[in-house]
C-alpha positions in Angstrom: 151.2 146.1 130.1 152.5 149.3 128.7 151.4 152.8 128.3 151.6 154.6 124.9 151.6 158.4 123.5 152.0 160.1 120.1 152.3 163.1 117.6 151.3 162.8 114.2 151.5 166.4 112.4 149.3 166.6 109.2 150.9 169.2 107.2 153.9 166.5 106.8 156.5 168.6 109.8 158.9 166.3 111.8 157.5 165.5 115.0 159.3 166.9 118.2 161.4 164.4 119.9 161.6 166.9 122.7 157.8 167.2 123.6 157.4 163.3 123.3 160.0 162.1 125.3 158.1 164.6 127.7 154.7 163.2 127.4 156.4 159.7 127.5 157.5 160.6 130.8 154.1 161.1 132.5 153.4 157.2 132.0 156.2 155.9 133.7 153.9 154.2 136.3 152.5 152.0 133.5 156.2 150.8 132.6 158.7 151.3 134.4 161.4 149.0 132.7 161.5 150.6 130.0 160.9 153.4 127.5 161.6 155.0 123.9 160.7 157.3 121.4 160.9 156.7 117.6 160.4 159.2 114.9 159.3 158.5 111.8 159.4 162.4 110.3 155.9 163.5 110.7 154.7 160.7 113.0 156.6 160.2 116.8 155.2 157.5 118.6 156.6 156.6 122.7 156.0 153.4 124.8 156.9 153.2 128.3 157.2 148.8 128.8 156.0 147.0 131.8 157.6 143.5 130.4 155.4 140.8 130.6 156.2 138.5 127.6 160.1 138.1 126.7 162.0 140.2 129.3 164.7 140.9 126.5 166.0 144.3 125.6 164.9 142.7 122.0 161.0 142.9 122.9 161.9 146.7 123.8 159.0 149.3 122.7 157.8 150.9 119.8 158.9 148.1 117.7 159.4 148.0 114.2 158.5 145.5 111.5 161.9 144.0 110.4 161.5 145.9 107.1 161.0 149.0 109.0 157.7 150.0 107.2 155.2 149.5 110.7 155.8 150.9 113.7 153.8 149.9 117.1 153.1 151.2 120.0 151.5 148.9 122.1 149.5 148.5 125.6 147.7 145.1 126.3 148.2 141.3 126.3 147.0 139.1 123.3 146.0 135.9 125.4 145.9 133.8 122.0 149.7 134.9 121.0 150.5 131.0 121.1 148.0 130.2 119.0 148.4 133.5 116.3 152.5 132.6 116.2 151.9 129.3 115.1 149.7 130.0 112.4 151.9 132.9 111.2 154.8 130.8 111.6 153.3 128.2 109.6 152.6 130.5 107.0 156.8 131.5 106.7 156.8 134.5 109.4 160.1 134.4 111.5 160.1 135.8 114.6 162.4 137.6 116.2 161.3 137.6 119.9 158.7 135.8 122.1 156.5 138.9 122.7 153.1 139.4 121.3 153.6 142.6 120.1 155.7 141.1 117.1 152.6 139.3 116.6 150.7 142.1 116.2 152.8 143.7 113.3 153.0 140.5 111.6 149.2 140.3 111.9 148.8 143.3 110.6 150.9 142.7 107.6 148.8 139.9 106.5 145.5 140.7 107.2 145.9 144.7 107.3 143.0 146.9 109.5 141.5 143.6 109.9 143.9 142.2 112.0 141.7 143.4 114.8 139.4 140.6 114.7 141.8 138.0 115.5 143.2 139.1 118.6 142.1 137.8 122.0 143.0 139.8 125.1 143.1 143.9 126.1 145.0 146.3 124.3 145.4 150.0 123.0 147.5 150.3 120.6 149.2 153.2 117.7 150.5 151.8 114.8 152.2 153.7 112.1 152.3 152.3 108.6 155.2 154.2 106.5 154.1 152.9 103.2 150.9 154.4 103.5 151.2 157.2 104.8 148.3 155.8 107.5 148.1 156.0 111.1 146.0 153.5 113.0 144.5 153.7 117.2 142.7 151.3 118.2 141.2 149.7 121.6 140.3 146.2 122.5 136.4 145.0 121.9 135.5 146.0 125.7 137.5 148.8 126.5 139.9 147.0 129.1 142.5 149.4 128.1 142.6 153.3 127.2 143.4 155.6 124.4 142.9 159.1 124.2 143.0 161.9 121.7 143.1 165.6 120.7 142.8 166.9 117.3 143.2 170.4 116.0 144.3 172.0 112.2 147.9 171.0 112.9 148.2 167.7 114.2 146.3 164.9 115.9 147.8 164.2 119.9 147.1 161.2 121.8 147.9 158.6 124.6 147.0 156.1 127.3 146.5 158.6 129.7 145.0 162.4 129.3 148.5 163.8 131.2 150.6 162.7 128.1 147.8 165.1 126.1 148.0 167.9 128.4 152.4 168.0 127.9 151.5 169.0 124.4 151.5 173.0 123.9 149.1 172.9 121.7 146.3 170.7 124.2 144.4 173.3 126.0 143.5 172.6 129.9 139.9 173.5 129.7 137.5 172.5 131.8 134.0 171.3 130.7 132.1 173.0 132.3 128.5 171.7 130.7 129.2 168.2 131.8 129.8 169.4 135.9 126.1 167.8 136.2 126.7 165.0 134.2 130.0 164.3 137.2 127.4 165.2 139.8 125.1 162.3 138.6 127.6 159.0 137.2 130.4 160.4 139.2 132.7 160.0 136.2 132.3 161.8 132.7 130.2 159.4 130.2 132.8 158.7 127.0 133.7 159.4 124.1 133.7 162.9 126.3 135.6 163.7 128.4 136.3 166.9 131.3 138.5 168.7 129.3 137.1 170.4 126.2 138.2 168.7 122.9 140.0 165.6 124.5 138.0 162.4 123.4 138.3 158.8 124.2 138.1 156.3 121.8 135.1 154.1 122.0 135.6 150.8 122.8 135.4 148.2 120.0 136.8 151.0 117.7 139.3 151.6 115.3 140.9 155.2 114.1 142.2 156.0 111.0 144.3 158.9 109.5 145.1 159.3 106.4 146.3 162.7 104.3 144.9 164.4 107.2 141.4 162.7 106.9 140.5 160.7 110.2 137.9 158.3 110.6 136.5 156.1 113.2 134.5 152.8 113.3 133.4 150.2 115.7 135.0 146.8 114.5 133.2 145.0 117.1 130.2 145.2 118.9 129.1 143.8 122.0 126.1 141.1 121.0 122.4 142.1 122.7 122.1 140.0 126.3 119.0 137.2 125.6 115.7 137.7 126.9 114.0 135.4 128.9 113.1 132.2 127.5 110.4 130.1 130.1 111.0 126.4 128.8 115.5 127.6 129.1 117.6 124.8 130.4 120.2 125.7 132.8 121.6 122.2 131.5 122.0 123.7 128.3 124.4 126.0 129.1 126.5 124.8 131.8 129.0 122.5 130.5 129.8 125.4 128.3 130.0 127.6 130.2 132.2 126.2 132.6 134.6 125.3 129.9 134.9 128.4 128.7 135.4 130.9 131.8 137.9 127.5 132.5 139.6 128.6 129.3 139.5 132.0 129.7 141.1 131.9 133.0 143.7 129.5 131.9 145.0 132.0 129.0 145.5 134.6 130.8 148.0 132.6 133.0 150.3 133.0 130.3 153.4 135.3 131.7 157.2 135.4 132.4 156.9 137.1 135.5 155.1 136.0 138.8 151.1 136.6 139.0 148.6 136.3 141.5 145.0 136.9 142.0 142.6 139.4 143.8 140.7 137.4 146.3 137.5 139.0 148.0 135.9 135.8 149.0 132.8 136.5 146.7 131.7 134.0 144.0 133.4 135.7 141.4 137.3 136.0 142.5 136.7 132.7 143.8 135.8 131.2 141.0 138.7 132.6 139.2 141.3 130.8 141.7 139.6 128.0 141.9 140.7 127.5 137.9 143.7 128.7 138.4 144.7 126.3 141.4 143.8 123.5 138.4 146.2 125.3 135.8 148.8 126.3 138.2 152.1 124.2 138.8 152.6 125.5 142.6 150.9 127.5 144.7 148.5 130.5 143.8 148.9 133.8 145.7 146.2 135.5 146.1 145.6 139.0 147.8 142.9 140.2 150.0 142.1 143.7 151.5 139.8 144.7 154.8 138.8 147.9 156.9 139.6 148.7 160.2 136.4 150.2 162.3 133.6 148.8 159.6 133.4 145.2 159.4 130.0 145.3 157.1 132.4 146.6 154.4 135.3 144.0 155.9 135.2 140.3 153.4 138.5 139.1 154.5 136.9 136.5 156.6 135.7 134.9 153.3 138.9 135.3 151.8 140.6 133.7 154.3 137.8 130.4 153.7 138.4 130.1 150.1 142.5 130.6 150.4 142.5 127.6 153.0 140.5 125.5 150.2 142.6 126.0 147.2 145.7 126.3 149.9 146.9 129.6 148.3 149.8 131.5 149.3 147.5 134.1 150.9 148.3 138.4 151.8 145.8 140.2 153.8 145.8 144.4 154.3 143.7 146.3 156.5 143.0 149.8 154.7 142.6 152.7 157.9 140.9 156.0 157.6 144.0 157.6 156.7 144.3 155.8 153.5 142.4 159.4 151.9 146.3 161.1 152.3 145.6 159.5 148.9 142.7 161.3 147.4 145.3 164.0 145.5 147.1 160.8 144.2 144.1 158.6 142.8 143.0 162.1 141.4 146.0 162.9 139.4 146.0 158.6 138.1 142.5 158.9 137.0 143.4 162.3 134.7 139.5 163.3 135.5 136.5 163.8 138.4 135.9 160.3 139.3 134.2 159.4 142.4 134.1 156.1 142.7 135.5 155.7 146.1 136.7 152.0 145.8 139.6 153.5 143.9 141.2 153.4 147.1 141.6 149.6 147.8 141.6 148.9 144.6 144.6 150.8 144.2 145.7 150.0 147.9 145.4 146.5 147.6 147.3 146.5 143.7 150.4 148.2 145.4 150.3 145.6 148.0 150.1 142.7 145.5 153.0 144.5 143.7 155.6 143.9 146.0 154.7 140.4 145.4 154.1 139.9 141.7 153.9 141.7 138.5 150.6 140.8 137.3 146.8 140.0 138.8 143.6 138.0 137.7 140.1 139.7 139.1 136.5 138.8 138.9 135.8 142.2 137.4 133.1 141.8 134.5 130.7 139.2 135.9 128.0 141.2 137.2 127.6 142.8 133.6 127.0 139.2 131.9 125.3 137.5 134.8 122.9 140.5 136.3 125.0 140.3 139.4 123.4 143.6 140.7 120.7 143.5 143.4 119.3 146.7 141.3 118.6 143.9 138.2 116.2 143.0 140.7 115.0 145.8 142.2 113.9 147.0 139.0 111.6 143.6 138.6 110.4 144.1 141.8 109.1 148.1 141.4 107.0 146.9 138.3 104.9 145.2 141.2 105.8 148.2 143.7 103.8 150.7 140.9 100.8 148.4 140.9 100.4 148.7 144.9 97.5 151.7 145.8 98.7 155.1 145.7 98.1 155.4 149.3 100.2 152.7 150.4 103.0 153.8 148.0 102.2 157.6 150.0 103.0 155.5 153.2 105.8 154.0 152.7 107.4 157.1 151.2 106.8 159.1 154.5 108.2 156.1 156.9 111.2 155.9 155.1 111.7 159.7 154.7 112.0 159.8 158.7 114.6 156.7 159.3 118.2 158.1 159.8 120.7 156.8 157.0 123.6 154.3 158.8 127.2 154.6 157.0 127.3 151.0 156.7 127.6 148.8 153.5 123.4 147.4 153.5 122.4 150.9 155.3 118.6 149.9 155.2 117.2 153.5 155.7 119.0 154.5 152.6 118.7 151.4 150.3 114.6 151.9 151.2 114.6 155.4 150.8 116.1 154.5 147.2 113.9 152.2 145.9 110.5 154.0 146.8 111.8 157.1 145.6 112.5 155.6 142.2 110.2 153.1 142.2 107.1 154.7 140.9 109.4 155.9 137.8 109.1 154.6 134.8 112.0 151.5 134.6 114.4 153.7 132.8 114.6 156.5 135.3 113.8 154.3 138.2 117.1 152.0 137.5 118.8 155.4 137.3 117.5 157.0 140.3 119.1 153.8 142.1 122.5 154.2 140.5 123.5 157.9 140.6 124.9 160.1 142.7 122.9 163.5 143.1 119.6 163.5 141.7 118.5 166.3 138.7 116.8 168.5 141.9 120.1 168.4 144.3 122.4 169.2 141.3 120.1 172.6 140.3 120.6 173.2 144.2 124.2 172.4 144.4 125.1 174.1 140.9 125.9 178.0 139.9 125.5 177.8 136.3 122.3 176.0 134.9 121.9 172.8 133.0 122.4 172.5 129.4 120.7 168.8 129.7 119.7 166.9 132.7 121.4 163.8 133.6 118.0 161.9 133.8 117.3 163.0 130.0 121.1 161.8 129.3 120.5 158.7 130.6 117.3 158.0 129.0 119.4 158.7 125.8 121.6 156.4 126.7 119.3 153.5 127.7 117.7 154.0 124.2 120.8 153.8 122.3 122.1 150.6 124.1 119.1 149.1 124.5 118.2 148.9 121.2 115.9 145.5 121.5 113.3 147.0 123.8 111.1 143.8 122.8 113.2 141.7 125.6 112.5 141.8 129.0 114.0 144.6 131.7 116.9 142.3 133.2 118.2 142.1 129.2 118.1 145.8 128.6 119.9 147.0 132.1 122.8 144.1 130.7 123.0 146.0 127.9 123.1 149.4 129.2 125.5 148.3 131.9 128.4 146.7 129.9 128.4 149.6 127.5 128.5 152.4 130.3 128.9 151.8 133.6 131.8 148.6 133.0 134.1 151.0 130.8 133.5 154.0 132.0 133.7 153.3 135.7 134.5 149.8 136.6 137.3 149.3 134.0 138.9 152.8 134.2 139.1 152.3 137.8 141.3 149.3 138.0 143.0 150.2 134.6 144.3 152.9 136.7 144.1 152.0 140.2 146.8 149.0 139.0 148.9 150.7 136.6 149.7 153.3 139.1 151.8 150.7 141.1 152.4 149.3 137.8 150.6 146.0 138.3 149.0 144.8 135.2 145.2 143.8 136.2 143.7 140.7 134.0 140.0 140.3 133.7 138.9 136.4 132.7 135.1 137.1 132.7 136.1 139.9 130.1 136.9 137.5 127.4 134.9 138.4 124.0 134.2 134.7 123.7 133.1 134.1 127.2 130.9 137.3 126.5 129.5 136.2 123.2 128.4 133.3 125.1 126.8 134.6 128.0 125.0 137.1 126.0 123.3 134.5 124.3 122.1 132.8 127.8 118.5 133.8 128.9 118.3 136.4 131.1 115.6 134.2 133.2 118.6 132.2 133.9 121.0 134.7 135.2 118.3 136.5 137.5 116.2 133.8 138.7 113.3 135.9 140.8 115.8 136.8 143.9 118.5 135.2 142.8 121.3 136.9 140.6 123.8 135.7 138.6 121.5 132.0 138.9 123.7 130.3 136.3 127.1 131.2 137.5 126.2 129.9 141.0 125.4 126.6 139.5 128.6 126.6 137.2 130.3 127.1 140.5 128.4 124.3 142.2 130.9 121.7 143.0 133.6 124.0 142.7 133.0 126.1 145.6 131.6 125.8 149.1 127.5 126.8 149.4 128.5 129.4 151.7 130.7 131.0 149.4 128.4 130.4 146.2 125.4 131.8 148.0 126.9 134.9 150.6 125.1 138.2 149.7 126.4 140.4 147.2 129.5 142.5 148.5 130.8 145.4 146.2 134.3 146.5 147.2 132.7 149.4 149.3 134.6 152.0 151.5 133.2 153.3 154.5 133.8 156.6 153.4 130.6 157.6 155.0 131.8 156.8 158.7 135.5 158.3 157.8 133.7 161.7 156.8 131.2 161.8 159.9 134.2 160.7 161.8 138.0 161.0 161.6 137.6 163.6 158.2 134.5 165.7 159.2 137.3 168.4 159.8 139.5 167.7 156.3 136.3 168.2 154.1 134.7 171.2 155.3 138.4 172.4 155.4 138.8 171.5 152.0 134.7 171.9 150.2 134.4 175.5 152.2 137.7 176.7 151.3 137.5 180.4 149.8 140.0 178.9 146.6 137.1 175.8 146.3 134.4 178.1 146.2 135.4 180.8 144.2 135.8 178.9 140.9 132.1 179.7 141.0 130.7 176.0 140.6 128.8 175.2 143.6 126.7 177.6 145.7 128.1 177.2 149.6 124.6 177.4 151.1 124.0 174.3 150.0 127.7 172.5 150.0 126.8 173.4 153.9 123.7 171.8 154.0 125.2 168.7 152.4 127.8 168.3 155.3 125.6 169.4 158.1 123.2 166.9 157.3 125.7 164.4 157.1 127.7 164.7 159.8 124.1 165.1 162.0 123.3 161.5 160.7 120.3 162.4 159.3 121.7 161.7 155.8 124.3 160.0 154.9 125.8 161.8 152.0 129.5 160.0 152.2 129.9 159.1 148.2 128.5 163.0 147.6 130.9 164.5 149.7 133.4 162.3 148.1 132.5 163.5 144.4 132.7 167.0 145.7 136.3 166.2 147.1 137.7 164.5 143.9 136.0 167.5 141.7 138.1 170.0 144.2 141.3 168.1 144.3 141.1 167.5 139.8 141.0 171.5 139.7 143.6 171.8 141.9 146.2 169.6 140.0 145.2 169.6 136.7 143.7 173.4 136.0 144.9 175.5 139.0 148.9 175.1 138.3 150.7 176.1 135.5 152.0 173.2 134.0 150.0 169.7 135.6 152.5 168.3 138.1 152.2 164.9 139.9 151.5 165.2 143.7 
């Protein structure tokens, strides 16, 4: 796992040593043993090496092809690097060094642009080929790893992480101002865009080209369409399958020279993915668990505990306190952006922990997205009976639950009802959304100075209609869709692609695997929410495996009880912070109603924790990345 950055100037000028050894120095958290710069005249391309594969100074980053015509820099893991050698080797290729980025370049040699399709595993990547004159970016097919870019007359800029961009002199530190509302409502910025004017990510799936100053950009893999439900489906069909692949998946991503472990929450998921590796694993696994103090809804260590004395893992516990947001300014400055997904902090929290340990970490990240692991999956069955109910007993239920006070812990009832009739007389589009979002199109007009451009309900339904494209197939297929190509990249997998590379721990996902994909995707979706039950099919994979009380526990996101900690401990640090006279002069939010916002919250009549924390992350972003002069680390 690596992090990569690079200047290519299109009117043929050297590159500038100087300003990329600079931007090469931001990512020094994604690899600290080792970095370089190599200039090829008007290309400069800089790796900093977390060393996975082949500890050798020999497997040292960029590398070059051994005639000296490519040049890679690389971030990622190709699971199938075994596999891809021997076949290359077979074919006369020599290698110099056991690390699968020698793979890559020979790959590319052989099948050029199209050696995309036969790599297995996560990966961003820069490659520079002399001979013609071509510069290639690309991502891996889910978007497991980052890549971002700024283009202007001159040259094109880009890296792993938007603070390599921003060293550049000529990358402007603008705010995007339009998208605040967009922030308000996904608590992240949707990609390609992102909140800085002219930065873009790359897509996932994607490949960039430039050539003679002409760049161009295409998807070389795209995610197949989730099944719709079949009544006469056999789980039976599937689950031999199925279990040999996630087996499989699992067991390549074991491949490392260093020591690795596993996030363990207890859930089906995590479990699973020990359970497989206790099979494929010569002595003990370690696994790594995190809990709260003060909050045991949102506390799973118990389970943890169960399913580390089963597999007899070498098992680490942490307790995260309320003072664990001393590292709001920190998570900020990682995540380049607004992002407000508070589970950032044990995420990150419990990837420093497992650091100190070993050098690399499975997770279960990924199998809500192919399984409908989300309650929501069936709450937005369940509202297509709620809108048949009389409009008087829909009117009823709206006013109880407008009157119950709103709990700060994990299944708050009051809030979860509240939801779902508020929503649930929406059509399914914006009744899913009205589950999932932050502030709703009414508070953000409240909360905002300047007006909206676009709604974030009309952005949405944009969305839903571009990634939904089969609307033929039942609801439960459509929300798969819609959640693997937004919510898992631009959320999920950002957050632990960053959350672990800032204490340079590289994060591998085995659900994630395009083949393990390809073949969930073709499951019906009848069999992965099963009336109440969700993610139906895994759980009967797992049967066997796990312990029933394990297979069948509720649903437990990794929550933070962010809501106690700001009616609590921080009431006092974020109305210092949200009514501070620098916070509210930048002129985005009117402080009438930021007031409102905490006032209600710390009354307990609302409880507005993951608001509150948006507004935080939004304050803390302008303060590190647009306030200063130059961006500087806290």
């Amino acid at each position: 796992m690596c992090g990569l950055c690079g200047i290519l100037n299109l009117d043929g000028s050297p590159a500038d040593r100087e300003i990329l050894h600079a931007m090469n120095d931001t990512l020094i958290h994604r690899g600290p043993d080792q970095g370089a710069e190599v200039l090829i005249w008007q290309c400069g391309l800089a790796n900093r090496r977390l060393a996975i594969l082949d500890l050798s100074p020999d497997a040292a980053l960029p590398m070059r092809s051994t005639d000296g015509h490519i040049t890679l820099a690389y971030n990622g893991e190709i699971y199938n690097y075994p596999e891809l050698r021997r076949t290359l080797e077979a074919d006369g290729y020599i290698f110099r060094t056991g690390a699968d980025t020698e793979a890559v370049i020979a790959l590319y040699q052989r099948y050029g642009v199209n050696f995309l399709d036969h790599l297995r595993g996560m990966f961003g990547l820069a490659l520079w080929d002399d001979q013609r004159q071509m510069l290639l970016l690309a991502r891996d097919r889910l978007g497991k790893k980052p890549l971002y870019y700024y283009k202007n007359n001159h040259r094109l800029i880009f890296g792993s992480e938007i603070k390599a961009l921003l060293r550049h002199p000529d990358v402007p530190r603008v705010p995007a101002r339009s998208l605040t509302p967009l922030v308000l409502a996904y608590g992240y910025v949707p990609a390609p865009l992102t909140f800085f004017e002219d930065i873009r990510m790359l897509p996932p799936g994607h490949v960039l080209t430039c050539r003679n100053g002409i760049i161009t950009t295409r998807a070389y893999w795209t995610p197949p369409s989730a099944a719709g439900a079949e009544p006469d489906a056999s789980e039976e069909d599937y689950l031999e399958e199925l279990r040999a692949t996630l087996e499989e998946a699992v067991r390549l991503r074991l491949l490392s020279d260093v020591p690795l472990g596993a996030f363990l929450s207890g859930g089906l998921d995590s479990s699973l993915i020990v359970a497989y590796m206790a099979r494929h694993t010569a002595g003990r696994v370690k696994t790594f668990s995190i809990g709260f103090t003060g909050e045991e809804s949102f506390d799973e260590t118990a389970y943890a505990r169960r399913v580390a004395d089963l597999f007899d893992t070498d098992h680490h516990e942490f307790i995260v306190e309320p003072d664990a947001i001393d590292l709001l300014p920190f998570l900020v400055w990682h995540h380049d952006q607004p992002f407000a997904d508070s589970s950032a902090i044990p995420t990150y929290l419990v990837s420093q922990y497992t650091r100190e340990h070993v050098t690399v970490a499975l997770t279960g990240d990924g199998s809500d997205e192919l399984f409908a692991g989300y309650e929501r999956f069936y709450a937005a069955n369940l509202a297509e009976d709620y809108r048949r109910l009389p409009g008087f007993v829909r009117q009823g239920m709206k006013t109880v639950t407008d009157l119950l006070p709103e709990a700060t812990s994990y299944r708050g009832i009051a809030q979860r009802a509240r939801r779902f009739v508020s929503g649930g007389t929406l059509p399914p589009a914006e009744a899913y959304f009205s589950w999932v979002r932050l502030f709703d199109d009414e508070q953000i007009e409240m909360l905002c100075v300047d007006e909206m451009e676009d709604s974030p309900s009309a952005h949405f339904q944009s969305v839903f209609d571009l990634h939904a494209v089969d609307q033929r197939r039942d609801l439960t297929a459509q929300l798969l869709d819609v959640n693997l190509t937004t919510y898992l990249p631009d959320d999920l997998l950002i957050k632990m692609d960053r959350s672990s590379m800032a204490a340079s721990l590289e994060a591998r996902a085995p659900f994630l695997d395009h083949k393990l994909l390809e073949l969930a995707a073709c499951i019906p979706s009848n069999l992965k929410l099963n009336g109440k039950t969700t993610k139906h099919i895994l759980k009967q994979a797992a049967t066997g495996v796990l312990p029933d009380e394990i297979i069948h526990r509720p649903k437990h996101g990794f929550g933070v009880p962010v809501g106690r900690w700001f009616r609590d401990n921080l009431e006092t640090y974020t109305r210092d912070l949200l009514l501070d006279p620098q916070a509210l002069g930048r002129g985005y939010f009117h402080e009438g109603v930021v007031r409102q916002l905490l006032d209600e919250h710390s009354s307990g009549k609302r409880n507005h924790g993951q608001r509150i924390w948006t507004l935080l992350t939004f304050e803390w972003w302008h303060r590190l990345f647009i306030d200063p002069s130059t961006p500087a680390a806290p």
